[in-house]
ZAMARGU-4260 file (C-alpha; in steps of 0.2 Angstrom, whole numbers, plus 5000, padded with zeros to 4 digits):
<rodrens>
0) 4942/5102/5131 | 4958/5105/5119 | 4961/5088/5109 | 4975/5078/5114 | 4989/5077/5100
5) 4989/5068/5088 | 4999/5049/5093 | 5014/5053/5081 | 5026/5037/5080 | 5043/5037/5088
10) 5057/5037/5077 | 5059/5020/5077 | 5044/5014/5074 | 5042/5025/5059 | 5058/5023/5052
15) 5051/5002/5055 | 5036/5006/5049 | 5044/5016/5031 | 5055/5001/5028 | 5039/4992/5028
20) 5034/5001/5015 | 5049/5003/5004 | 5051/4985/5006 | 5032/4982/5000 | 5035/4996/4987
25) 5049/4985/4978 | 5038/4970/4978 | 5022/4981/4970 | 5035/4986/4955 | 5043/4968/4954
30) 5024/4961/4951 | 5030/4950/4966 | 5013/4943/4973 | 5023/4928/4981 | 5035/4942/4987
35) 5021/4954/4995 | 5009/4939/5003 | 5019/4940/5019 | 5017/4958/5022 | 4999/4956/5022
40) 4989/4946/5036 | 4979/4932/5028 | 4962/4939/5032 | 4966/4955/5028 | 4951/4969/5025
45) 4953/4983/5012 | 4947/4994/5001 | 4952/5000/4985 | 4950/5006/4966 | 4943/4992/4959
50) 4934/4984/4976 | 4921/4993/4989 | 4928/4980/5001 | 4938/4963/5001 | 4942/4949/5014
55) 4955/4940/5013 | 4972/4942/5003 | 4970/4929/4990 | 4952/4940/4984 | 4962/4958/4987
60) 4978/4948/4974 | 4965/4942/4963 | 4955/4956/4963 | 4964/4971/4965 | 4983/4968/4961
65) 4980/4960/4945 | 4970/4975/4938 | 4984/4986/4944 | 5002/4980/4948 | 5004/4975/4930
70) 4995/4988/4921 | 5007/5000/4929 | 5025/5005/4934 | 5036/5014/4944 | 5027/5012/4962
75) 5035/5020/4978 | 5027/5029/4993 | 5034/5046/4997 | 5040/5041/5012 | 5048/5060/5016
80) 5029/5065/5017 | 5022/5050/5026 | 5015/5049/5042 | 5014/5039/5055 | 5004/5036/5069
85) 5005/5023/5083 | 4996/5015/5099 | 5004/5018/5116 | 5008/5001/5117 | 5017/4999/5100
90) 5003/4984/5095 | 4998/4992/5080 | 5003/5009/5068 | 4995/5017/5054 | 5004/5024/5040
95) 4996/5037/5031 | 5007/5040/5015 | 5007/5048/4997 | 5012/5037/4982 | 5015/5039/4964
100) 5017/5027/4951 | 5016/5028/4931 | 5001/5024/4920 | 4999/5021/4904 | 4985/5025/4888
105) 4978/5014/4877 | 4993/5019/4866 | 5007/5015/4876 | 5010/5034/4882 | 5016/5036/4900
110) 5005/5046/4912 | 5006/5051/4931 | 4996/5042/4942 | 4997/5048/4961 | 4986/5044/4976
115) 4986/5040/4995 | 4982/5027/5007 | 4981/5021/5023 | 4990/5007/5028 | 4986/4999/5048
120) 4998/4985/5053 | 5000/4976/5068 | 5013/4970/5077 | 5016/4952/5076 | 5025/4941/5092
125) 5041/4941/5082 | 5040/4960/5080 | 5040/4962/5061 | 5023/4973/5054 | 5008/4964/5046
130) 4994/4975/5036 | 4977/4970/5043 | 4968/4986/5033 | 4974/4997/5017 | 4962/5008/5010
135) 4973/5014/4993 | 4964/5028/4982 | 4968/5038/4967 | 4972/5055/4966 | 4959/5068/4960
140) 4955/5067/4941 | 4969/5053/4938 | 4962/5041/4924 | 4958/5025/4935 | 4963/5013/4919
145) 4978/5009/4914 | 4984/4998/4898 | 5003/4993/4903 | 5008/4974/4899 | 5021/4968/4913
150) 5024/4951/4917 | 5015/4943/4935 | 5033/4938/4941 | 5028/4924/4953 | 5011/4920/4961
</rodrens>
């Protein structure tokens, strides 16, 4: 039996969705935690560079965006080569999107830092997206540390 295909978004929804992303994108350069907390459910599950696994968005902040969002610059997803995917019953999506930021060596010098993720949200009653799972990785060969110095704008 041929596989069904795959449950592609419709154009609202993704272009929802993108702005979702953009949206939490400015917040990841700004080193906004305050400004990112209410695109993420409180008891959110994820997986990352520096965490196996993490419950809860206050363990994923402390854990996970203080090692990164400071240490690095320039974060954006590529939203022209982003996916995404959708229930039938617009309840939830699932982004599946490119990113690239800037890292930076022990020296100060600036290096590319790509990678990809998986983003699921959930629609809430009100109709605005919350992430319930992100799963963000590094690209291939791509130094996982990085020694910038920006300021946590507010927690």
């Amino acid at each position: 039996m041929p596989n069904l295909p795959l449950p592609e978004a419709d154009a609202a929804t993704s272009a929802l969705v993108k702005t979702w992303l953009a949206d939490f994108a400015a917040r990841v350069r700004d080193v906004d935690y305050a400004g990112a907390y209410p695109f993420w459910h409180d008891d959110i599950v994820i997986f990352g560079t520096f965490q196996e696994l993490v419950r809860s968005r206050q363990r994923w902040t402390d854990t996970q965006w203080d090692n990164v969002w400071p240490r690095t610059a320039d974060f954006a997803f590529d939203l022209d080569n982003t996916l995404v995917l959708a229930s039938p019953d617009g309840a939830m999506a699932v982004a599946v999107t490119p990113w690239a930021s800037t890292g930076f060596h022990p020296d100060g010098t600036p290096f590319p830092r790509p990678g990809r993720a998986t983003i699921v949200l959930a629609r809430q009653p009100d109709g605005r997206w919350v992430g319930v799972h992100s799963h963000m990785s590094l690209g291939k060969g791509v130094p996982q540390d990085s020694h910038g110095k920006r300021p946590v704008k507010a927690r």
